[in-house]
MMTF fields as JSON, N, C-alpha, C and O atoms, coordinates in Angstrom:
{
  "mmtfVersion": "1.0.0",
  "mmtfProducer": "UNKNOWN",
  "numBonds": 379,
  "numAtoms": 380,
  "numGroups": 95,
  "numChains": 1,
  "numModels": 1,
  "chainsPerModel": [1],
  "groupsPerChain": [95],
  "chainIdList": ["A"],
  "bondAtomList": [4, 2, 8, 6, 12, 10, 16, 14, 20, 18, 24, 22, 28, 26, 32, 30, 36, 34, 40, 38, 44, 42, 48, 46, 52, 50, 56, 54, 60, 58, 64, 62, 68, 66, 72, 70, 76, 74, 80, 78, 84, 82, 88, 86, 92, 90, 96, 94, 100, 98, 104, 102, 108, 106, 112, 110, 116, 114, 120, 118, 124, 122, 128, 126, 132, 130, 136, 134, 140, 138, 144, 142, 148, 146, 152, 150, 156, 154, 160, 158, 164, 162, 168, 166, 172, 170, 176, 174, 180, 178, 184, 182, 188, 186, 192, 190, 196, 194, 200, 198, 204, 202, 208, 206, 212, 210, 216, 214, 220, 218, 224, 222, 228, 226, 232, 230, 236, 234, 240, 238, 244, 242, 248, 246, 252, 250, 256, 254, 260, 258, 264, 262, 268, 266, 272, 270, 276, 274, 280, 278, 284, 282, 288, 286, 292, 290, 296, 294, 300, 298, 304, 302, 308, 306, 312, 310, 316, 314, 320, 318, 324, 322, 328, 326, 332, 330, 336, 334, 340, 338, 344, 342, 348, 346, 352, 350, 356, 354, 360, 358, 364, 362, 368, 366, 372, 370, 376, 374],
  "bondOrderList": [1, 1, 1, 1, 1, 1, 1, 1, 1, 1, 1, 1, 1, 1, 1, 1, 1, 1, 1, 1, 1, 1, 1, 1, 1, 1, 1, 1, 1, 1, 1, 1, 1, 1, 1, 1, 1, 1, 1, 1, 1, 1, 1, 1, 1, 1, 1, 1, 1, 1, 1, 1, 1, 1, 1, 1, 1, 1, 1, 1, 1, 1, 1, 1, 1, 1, 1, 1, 1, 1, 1, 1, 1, 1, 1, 1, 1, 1, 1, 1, 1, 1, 1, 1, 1, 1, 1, 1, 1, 1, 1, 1, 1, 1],
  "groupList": [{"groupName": "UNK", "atomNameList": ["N", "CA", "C", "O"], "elementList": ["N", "C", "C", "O"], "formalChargeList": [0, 0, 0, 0], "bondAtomList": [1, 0, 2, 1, 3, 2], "bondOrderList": [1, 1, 2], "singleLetterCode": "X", "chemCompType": "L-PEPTIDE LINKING"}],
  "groupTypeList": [0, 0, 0, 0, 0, 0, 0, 0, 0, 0, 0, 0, 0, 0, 0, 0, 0, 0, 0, 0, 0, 0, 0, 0, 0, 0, 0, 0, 0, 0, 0, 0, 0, 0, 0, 0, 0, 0, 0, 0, 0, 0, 0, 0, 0, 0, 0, 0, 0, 0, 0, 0, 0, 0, 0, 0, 0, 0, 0, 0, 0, 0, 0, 0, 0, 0, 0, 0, 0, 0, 0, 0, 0, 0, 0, 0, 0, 0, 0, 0, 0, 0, 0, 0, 0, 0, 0, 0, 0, 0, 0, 0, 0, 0, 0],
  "groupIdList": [1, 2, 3, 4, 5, 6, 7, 8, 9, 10, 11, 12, 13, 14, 15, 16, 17, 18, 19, 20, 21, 22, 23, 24, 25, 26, 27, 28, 29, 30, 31, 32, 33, 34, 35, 36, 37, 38, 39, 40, 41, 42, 43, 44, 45, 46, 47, 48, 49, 50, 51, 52, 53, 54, 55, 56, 57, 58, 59, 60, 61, 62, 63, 64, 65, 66, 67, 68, 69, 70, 71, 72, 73, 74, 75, 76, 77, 78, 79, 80, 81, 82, 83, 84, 85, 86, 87, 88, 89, 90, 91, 92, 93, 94, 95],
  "secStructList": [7, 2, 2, 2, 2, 6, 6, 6, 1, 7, 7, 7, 6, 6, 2, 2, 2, 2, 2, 2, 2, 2, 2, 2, 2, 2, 2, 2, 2, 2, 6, 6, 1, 6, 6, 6, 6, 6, 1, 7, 7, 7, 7, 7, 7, 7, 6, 6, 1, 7, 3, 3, 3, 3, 3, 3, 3, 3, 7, 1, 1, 1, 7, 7, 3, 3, 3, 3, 3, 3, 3, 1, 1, 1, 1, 7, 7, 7, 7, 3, 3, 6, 6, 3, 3, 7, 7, 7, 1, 5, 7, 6, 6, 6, 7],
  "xCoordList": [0.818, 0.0, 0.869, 0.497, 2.178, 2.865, 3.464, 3.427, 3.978, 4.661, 3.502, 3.641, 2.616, 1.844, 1.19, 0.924, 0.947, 1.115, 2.444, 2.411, 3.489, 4.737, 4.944, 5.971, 4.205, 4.446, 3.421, 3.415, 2.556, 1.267, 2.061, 2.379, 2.197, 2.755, 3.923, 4.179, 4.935, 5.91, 7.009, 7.97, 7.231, 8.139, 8.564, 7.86, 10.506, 10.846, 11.003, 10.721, 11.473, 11.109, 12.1, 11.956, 13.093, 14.282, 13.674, 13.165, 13.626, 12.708, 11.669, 12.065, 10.581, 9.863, 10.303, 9.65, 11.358, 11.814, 12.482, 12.146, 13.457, 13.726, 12.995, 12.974, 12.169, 10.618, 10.054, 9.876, 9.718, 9.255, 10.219, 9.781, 11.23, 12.465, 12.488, 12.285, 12.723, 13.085, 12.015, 12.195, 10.606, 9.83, 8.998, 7.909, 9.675, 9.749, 10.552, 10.251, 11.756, 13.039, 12.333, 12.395, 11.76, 11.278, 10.541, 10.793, 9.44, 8.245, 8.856, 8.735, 9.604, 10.07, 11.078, 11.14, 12.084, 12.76, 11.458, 11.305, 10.822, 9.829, 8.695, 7.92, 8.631, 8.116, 8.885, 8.369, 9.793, 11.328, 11.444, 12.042, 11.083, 11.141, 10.003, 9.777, 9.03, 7.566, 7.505, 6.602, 7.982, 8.018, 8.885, 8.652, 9.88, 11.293, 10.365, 10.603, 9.456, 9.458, 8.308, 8.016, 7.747, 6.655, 6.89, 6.065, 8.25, 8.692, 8.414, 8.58, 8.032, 7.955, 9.21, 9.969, 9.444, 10.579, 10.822, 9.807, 11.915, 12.163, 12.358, 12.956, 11.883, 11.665, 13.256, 14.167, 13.609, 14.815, 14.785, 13.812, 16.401, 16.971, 15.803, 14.837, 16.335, 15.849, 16.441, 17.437, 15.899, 16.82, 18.161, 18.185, 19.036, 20.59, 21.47, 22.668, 20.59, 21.418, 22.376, 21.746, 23.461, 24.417, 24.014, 23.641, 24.021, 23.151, 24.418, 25.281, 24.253, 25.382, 25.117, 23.929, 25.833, 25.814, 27.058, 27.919, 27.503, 28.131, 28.287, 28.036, 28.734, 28.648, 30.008, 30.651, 30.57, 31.543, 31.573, 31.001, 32.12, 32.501, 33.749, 34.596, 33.746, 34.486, 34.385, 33.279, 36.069, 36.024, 36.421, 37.168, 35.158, 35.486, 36.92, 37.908, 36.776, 38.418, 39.808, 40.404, 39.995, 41.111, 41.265, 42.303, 39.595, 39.887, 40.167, 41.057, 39.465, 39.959, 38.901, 37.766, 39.374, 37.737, 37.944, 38.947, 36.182, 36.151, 35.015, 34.149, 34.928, 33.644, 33.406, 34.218, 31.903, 30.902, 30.617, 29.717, 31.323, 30.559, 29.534, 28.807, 29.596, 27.965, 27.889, 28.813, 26.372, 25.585, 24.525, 24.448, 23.818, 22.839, 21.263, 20.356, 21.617, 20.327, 20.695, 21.853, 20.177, 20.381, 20.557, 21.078, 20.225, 20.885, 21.184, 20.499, 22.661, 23.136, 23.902, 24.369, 23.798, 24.741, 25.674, 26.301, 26.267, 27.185, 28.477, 28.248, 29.812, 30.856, 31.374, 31.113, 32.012, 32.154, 33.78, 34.22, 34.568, 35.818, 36.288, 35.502, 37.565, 37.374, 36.192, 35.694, 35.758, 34.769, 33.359, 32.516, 33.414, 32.316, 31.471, 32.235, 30.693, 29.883, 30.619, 30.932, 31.135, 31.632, 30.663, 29.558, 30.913, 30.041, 29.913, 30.545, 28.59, 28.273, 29.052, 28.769, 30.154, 30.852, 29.843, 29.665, 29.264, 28.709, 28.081, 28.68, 26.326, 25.374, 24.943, 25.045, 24.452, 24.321, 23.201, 23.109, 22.459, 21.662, 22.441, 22.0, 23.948, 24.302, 24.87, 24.792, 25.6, 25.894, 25.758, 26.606],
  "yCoordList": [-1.189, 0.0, 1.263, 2.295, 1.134, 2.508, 2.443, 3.524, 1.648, 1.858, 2.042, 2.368, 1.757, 2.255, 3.687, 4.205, 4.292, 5.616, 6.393, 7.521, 5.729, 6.665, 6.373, 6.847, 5.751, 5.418, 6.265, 6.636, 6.498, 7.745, 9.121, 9.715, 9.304, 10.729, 11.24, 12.436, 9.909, 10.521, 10.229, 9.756, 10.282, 10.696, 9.338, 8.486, 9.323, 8.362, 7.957, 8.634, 6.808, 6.24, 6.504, 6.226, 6.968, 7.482, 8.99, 9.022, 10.012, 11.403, 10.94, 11.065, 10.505, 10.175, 9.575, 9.866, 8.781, 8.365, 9.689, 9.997, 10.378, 11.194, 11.935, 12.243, 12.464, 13.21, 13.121, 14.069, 11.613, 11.294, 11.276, 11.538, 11.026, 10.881, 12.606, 13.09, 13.226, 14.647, 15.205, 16.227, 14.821, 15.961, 14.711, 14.944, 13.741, 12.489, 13.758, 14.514, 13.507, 14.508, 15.722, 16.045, 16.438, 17.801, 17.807, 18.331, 17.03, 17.073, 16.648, 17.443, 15.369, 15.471, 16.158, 15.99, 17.077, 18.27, 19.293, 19.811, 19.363, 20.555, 20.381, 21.291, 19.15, 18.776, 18.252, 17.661, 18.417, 18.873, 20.053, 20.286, 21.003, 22.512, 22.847, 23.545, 22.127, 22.885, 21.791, 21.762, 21.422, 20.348, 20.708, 20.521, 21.22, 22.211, 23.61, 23.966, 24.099, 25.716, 24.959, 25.517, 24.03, 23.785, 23.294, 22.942, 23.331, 22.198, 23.472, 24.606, 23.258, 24.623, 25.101, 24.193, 26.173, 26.652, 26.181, 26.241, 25.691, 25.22, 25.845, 26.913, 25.372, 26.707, 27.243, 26.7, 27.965, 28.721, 27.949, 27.759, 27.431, 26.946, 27.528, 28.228, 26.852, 27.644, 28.145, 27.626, 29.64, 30.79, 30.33, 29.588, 31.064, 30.439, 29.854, 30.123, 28.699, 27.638, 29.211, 29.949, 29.052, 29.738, 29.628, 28.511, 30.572, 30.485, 31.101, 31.793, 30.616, 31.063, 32.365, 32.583, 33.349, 34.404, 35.236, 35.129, 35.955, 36.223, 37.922, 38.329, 38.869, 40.01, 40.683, 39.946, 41.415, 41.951, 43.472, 44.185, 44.149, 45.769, 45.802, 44.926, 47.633, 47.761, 48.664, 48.93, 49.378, 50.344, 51.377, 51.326, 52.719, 54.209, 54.83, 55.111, 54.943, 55.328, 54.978, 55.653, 53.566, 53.104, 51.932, 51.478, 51.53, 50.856, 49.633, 49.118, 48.606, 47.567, 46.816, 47.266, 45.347, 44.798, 43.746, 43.181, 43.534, 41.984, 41.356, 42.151, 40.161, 39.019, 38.685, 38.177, 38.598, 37.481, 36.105, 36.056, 34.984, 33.859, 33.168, 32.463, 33.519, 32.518, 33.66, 34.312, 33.845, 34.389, 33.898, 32.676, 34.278, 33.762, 33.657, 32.838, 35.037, 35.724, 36.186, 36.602, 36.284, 36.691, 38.004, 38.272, 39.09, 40.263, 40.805, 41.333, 40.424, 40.475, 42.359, 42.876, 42.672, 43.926, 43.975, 42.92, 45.347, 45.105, 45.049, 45.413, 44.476, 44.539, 46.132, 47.152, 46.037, 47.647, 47.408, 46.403, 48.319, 48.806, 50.095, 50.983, 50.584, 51.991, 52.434, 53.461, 51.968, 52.403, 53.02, 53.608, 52.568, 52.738, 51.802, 50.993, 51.593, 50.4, 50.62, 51.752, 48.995, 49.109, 49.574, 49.912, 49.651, 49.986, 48.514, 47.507, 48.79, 47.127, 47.749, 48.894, 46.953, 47.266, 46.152, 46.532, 45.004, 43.894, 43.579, 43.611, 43.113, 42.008, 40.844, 40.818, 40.0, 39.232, 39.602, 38.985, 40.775, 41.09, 41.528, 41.375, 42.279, 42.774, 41.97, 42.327, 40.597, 39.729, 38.902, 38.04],
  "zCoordList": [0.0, 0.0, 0.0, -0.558, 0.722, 0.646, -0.508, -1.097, -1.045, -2.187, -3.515, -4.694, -2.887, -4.172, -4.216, -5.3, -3.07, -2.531, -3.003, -3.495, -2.814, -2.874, -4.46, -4.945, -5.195, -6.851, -7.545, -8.719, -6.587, -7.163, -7.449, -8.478, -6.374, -5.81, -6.277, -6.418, -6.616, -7.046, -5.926, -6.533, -4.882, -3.407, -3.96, -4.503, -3.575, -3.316, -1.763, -0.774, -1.831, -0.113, 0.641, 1.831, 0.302, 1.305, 1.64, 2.761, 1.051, 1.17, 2.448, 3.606, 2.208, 3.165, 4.593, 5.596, 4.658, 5.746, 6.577, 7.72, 5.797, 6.44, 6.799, 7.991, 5.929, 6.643, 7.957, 8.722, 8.22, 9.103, 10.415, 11.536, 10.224, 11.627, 11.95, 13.063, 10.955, 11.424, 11.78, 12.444, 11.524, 12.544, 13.924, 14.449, 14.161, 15.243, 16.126, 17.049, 15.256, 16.419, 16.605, 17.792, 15.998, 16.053, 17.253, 18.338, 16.81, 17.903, 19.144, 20.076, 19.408, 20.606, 21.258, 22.476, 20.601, 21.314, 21.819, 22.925, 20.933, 21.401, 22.332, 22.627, 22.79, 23.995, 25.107, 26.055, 25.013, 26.273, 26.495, 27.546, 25.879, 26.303, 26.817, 27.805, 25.843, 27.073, 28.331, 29.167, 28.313, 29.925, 30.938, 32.132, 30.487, 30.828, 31.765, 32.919, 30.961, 31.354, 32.167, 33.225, 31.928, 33.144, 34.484, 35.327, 34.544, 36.121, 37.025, 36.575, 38.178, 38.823, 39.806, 40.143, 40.202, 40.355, 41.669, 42.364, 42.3, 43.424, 44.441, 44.308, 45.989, 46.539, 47.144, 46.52, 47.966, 48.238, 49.561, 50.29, 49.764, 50.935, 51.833, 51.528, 53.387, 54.519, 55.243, 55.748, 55.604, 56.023, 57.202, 58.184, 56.618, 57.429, 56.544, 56.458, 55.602, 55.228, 53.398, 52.641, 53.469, 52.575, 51.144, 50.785, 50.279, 48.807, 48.294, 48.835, 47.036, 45.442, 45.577, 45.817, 45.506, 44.708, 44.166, 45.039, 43.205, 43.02, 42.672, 41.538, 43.786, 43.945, 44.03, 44.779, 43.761, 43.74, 44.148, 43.322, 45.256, 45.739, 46.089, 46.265, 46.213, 46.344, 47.572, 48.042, 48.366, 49.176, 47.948, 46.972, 48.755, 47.744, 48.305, 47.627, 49.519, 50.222, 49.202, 48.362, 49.731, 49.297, 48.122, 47.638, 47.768, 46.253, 46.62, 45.944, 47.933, 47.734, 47.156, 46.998, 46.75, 46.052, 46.877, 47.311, 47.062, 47.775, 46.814, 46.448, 46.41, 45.871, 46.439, 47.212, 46.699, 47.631, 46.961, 46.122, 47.273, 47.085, 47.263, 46.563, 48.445, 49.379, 50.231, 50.717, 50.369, 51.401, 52.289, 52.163, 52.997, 53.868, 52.99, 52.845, 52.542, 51.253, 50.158, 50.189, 49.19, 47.707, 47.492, 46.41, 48.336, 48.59, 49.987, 50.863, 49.837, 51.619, 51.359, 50.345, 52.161, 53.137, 52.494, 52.393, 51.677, 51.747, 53.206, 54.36, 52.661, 53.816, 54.2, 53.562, 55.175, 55.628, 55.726, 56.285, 55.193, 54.901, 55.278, 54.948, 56.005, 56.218, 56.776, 56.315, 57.501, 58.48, 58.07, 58.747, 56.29, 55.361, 54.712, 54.187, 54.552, 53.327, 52.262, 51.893, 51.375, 50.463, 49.461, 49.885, 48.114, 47.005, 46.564, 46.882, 45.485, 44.46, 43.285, 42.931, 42.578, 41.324, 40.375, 39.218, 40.71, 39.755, 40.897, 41.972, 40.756, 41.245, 39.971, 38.744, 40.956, 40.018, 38.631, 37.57, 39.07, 37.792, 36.975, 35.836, 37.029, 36.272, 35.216, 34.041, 35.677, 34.941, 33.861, 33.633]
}
């Protein structure tokens, strides 16, 4: 029956195979992404426990720099230098 379909039409049978695999692959990448954006977002440690972040200041005085690796919260204080709050040179939004 297919080959008498694919002898109507014209299509040879390699064309069609690939046809069919590449939108197989299609359709299933593209239902990895909408399954992807549907996982729901996980909730945030519990307060205390140390979180990623990556922040970088400086002192205005004397110009020193410090990076924050881990914090308690996702926007911690800055550190105090020279008897001042450092500045934010990079947060992580800026990145």
């Amino acid at each position: 029956m297919t080959t008498l379909a694919l002898t109507i039409f014209g299509l040879p049978l390699l064309n069609v195979i690939i046809a069919i695999a590449m939108g197989y692959a299609i359709i299933r990448v593209g239902l990895m992404m909408l399954r992807g954006m549907a996982a729901p977002i996980p909730e945030p440690p519990p307060p205390g426990d140390l979180r990623k972040v990556k922040i970088q200041f400086q002192c205005e005085m004397c110009g020193t720099e410090v990076r924050m690796t881990m914090s308690t919260n996702e926007d911690p204080e800055p550190p105090r230098h020279c008897m001042q709050e450092m500045e934010i040179i990079t947060g992580a939004h800026e990145l």
